[in-house]
C-alpha positions in Angstrom: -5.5 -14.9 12.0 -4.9 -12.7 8.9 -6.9 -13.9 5.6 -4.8 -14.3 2.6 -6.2 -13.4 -0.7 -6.5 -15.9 -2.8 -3.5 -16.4 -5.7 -6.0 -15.7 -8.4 -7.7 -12.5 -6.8 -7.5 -9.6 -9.0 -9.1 -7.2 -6.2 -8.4 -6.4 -3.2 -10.3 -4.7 0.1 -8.9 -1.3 1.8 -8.7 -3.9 5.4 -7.0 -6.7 3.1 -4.0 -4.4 1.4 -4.0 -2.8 4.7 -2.7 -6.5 6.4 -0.4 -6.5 3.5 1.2 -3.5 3.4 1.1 -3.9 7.5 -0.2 -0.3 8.1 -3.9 1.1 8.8 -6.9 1.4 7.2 -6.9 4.5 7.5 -3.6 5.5 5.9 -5.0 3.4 3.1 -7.6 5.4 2.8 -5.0 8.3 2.7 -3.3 7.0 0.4 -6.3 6.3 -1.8 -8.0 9.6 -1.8 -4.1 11.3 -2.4 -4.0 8.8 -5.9 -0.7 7.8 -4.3 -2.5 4.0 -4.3 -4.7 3.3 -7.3 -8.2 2.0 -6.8 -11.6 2.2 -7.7 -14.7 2.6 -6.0 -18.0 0.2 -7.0 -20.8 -0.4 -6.5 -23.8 2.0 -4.9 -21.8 2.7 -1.5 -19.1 3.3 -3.8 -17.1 0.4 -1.8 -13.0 1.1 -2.9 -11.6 -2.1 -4.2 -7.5 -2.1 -5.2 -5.8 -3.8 -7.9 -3.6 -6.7 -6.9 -1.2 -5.0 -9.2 -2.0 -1.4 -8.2 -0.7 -2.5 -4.7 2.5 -4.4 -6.5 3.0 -1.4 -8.6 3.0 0.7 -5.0 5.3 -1.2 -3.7 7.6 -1.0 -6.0 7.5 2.7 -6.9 7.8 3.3 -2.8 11.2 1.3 -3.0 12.2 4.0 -5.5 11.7 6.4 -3.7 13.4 5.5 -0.6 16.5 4.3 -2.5 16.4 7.7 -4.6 16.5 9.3 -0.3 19.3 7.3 0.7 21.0 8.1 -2.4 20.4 11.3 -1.9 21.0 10.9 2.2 17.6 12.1 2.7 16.6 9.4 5.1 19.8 9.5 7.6 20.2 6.1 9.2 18.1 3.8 7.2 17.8 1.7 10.4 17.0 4.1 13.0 13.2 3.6 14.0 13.0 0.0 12.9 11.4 -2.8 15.2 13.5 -5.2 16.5 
């Protein structure tokens, strides 16, 4: 079963925002060390921690994009790949 944050949270984990954002840890990661996805690191071990908002703010800016490619007919068939 996948843990949802709690409503008040402010941070989240790489593993959580990866269940959100229903991709892998490792393209978190990615997407953290590119400063595509905002975070910060704490602590001693330097553990990354990611704003509730930084992942909202994501979001949004990836919708952006990808309407900015269909506009622009980057993307072709905005279906084509997508799982039944």
């Amino acid at each position: 079963m996948t843990e949802t944050p709690a409503p008040n949270r402010r941070f989240l984990t790489i593993e959580q925002v990866a269940q959100e954002l229903n991709v892998s840890e490792v393209q978190i990661r990615a997407l953290l060390r590119s400063g595509d996805l905002r975070g910060i690191q704490v602590g001693g071990r330097g553990v990354w921690r990611i704003g509730v908002n930084d992942v909202e703010d994501f979001i949004a800016e990836a919708y952006r994009k990808t309407a900015e490619r269909i506009a622009a007919g980057d993307l072709g068939d905005p279906v084509q790949g997508m799982e039944e």
